[in-house]
C-alpha positions as CSV (number, residue, x, y, z in Angstrom):
1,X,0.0,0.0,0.0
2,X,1.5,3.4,-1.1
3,X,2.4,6.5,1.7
4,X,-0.8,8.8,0.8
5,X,1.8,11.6,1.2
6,X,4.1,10.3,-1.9
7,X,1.3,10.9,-4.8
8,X,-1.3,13.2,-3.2
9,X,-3.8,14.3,-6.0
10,X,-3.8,17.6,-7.4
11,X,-7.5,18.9,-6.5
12,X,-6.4,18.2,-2.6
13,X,-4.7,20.1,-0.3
14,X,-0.8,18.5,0.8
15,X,-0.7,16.5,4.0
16,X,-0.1,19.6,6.1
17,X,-3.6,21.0,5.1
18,X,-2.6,24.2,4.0
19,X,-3.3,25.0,0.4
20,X,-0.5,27.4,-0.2
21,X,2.4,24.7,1.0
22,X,1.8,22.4,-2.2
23,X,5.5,22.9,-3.7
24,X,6.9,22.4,-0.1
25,X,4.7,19.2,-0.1
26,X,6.5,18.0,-3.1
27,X,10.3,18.3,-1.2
28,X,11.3,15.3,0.7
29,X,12.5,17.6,3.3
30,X,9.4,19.6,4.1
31,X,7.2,16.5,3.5
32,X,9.2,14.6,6.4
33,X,8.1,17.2,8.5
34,X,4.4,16.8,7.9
35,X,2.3,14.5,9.1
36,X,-0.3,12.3,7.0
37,X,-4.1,12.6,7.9
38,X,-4.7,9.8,9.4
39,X,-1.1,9.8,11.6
40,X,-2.9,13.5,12.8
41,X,-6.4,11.4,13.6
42,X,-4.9,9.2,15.9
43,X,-2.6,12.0,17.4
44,X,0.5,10.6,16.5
45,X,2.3,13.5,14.9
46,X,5.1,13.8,17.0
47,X,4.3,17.1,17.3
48,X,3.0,17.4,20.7
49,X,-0.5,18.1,19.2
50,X,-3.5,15.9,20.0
51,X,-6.0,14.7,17.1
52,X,-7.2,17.7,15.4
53,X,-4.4,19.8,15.6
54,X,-4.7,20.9,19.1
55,X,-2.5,21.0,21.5
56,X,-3.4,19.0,24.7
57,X,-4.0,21.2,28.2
58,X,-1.1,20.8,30.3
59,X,-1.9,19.3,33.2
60,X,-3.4,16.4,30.8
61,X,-1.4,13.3,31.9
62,X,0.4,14.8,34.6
63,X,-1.2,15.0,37.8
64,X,0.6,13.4,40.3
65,X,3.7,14.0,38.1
66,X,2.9,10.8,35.7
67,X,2.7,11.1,32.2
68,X,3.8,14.2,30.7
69,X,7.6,13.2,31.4
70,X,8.0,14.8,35.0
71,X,7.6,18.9,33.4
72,X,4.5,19.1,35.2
73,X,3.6,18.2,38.7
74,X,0.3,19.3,39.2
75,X,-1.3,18.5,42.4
76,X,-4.2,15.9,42.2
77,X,-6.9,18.2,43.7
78,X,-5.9,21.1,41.4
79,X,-6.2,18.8,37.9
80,X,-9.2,17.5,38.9
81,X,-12.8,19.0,38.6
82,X,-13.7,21.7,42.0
83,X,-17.4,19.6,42.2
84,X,-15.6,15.7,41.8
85,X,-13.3,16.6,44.4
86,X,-16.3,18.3,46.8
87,X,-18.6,15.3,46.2
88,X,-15.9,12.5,47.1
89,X,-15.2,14.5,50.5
90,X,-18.6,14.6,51.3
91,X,-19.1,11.3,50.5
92,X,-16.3,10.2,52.5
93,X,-17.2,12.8,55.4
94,X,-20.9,10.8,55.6
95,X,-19.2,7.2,55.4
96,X,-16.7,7.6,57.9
97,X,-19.2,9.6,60.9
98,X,-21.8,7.0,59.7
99,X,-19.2,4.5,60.7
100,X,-18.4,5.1,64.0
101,X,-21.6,3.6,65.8
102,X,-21.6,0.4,63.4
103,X,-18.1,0.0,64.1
104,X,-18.1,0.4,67.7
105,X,-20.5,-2.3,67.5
106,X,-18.9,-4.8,65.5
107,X,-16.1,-4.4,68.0
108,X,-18.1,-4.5,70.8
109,X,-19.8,-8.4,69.5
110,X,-16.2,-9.4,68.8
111,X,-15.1,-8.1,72.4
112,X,-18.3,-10.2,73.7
113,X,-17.3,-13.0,71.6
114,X,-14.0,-13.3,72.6
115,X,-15.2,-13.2,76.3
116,X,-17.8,-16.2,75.5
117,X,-14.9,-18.1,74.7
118,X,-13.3,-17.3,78.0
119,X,-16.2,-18.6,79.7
120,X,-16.5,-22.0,77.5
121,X,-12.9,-22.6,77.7
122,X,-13.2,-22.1,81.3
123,X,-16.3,-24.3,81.4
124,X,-14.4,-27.2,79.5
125,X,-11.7,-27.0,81.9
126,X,-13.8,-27.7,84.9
127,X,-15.7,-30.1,83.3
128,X,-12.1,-32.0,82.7
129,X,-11.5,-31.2,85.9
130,X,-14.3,-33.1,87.5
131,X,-13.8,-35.7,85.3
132,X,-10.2,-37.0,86.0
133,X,-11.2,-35.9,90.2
134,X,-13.9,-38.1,89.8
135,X,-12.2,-41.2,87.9
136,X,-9.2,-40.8,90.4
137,X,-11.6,-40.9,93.4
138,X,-12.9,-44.0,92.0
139,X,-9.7,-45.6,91.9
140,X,-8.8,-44.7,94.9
141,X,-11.7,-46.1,96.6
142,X,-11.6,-49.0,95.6
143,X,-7.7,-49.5,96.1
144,X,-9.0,-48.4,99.6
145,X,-11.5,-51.4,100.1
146,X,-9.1,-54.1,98.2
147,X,-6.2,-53.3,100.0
148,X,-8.6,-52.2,103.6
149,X,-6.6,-48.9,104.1
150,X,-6.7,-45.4,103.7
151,X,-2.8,-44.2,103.1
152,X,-1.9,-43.3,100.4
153,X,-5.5,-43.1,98.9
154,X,-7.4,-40.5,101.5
155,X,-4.6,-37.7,100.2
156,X,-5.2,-38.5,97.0
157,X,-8.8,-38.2,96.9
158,X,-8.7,-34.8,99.0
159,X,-6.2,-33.3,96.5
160,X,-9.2,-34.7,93.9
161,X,-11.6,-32.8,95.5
162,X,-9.5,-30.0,96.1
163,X,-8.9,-29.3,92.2
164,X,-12.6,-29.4,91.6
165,X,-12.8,-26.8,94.1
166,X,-9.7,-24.5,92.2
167,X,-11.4,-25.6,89.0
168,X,-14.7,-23.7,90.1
169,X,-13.0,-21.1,91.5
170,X,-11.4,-20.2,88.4
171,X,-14.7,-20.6,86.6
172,X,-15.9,-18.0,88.7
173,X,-12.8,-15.9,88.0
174,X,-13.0,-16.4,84.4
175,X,-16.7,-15.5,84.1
176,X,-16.3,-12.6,86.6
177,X,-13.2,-10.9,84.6
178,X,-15.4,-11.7,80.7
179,X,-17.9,-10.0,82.3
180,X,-16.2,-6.6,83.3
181,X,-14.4,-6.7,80.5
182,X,-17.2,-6.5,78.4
183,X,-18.7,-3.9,80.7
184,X,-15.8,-1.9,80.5
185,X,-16.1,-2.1,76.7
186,X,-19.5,-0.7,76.4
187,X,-18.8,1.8,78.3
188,X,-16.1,3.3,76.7
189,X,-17.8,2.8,73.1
């Protein structure tokens, strides 16, 4: 496919557009220096001009320094529309004071979570507890009837006994502690 600027016909005007440079059209020189109608359509002159001949606005490409090679650093709220730049504050302004109540309470359900699972944990470990105090108490009793004495086995089943008794005390400590915690927490929210 032949350059259109090579052969242009002689009703229409050179490359450049302008009637009056058609014997500058015709030196390689000068015609170098134009640029063909469809490389201006797409903007890709070379000439720093945008698609029609115009030439861009200069913070186009350049806010934030990007783009227009560094000449320009245009802040971003200065290159960008007045109203674009009101309506995204606002926005952001109603979001974030909206926020503060649903966040307070998602924190507050994961604070009250977090002290359920105090209280469970503290529940299973009293419930172990019990159960090893009450299958060494059994074992103990009845090394106490087979062998018709009490030492070793009476110790054994008091210190049994004794951590059921630290086991529900600190249930009672775990619970009591969740529970201000969470107090505390909804209070300060």
């Amino acid at each position: 496919m032949a350059d259109e600027n090579e052969n242009p016909p002689k009703d229409t005007p050179p490359a450049g557009g302008n009637p009056a440079d058609e014997q500058g059209a015709a030196d390689p020189e000068k015609a170098e220096d134009k640029a063909s109608p469809a490389a201006e359509a797409q903007g890709g002159a070379g000439d720093g001009k945008a698609a029609g001949g115009d030439t861009p606005p200069a913070n186009v490409g350049t806010a934030g320094g990007g783009g227009g090679g560094g000449a320009n650093n245009t802040p971003l709220s200065t290159a960008l529309n007045p109203q674009i730049v009101q309506a995204v504050g606002t926005t952001n302004h109603a979001v974030l004071n909206g926020a503060g109540p649903g966040a307070n309470g998602i924190a507050y359900q994961k604070v009250a979570q977090a002290a359920a699972y105090a209280v469970q944990d503290s529940t299973d470990y009293m419930r172990n507890i019990m159960s090893m105090a009450s299958a060494t108490t059994g074992v103990a009793l009845q090394k106490m009837l087979v062998e018709k004495t009490t030492d070793p086995y009476a110790d054994i089943i008091k210190a049994a006994t004794q951590a059921v008794t630290d086991a529900q005390q600190t249930f009672t400590n775990v619970g009591t502690a969740s529970s201000g915690v969470v107090k505390d927490f909804d209070s300060m929210a």
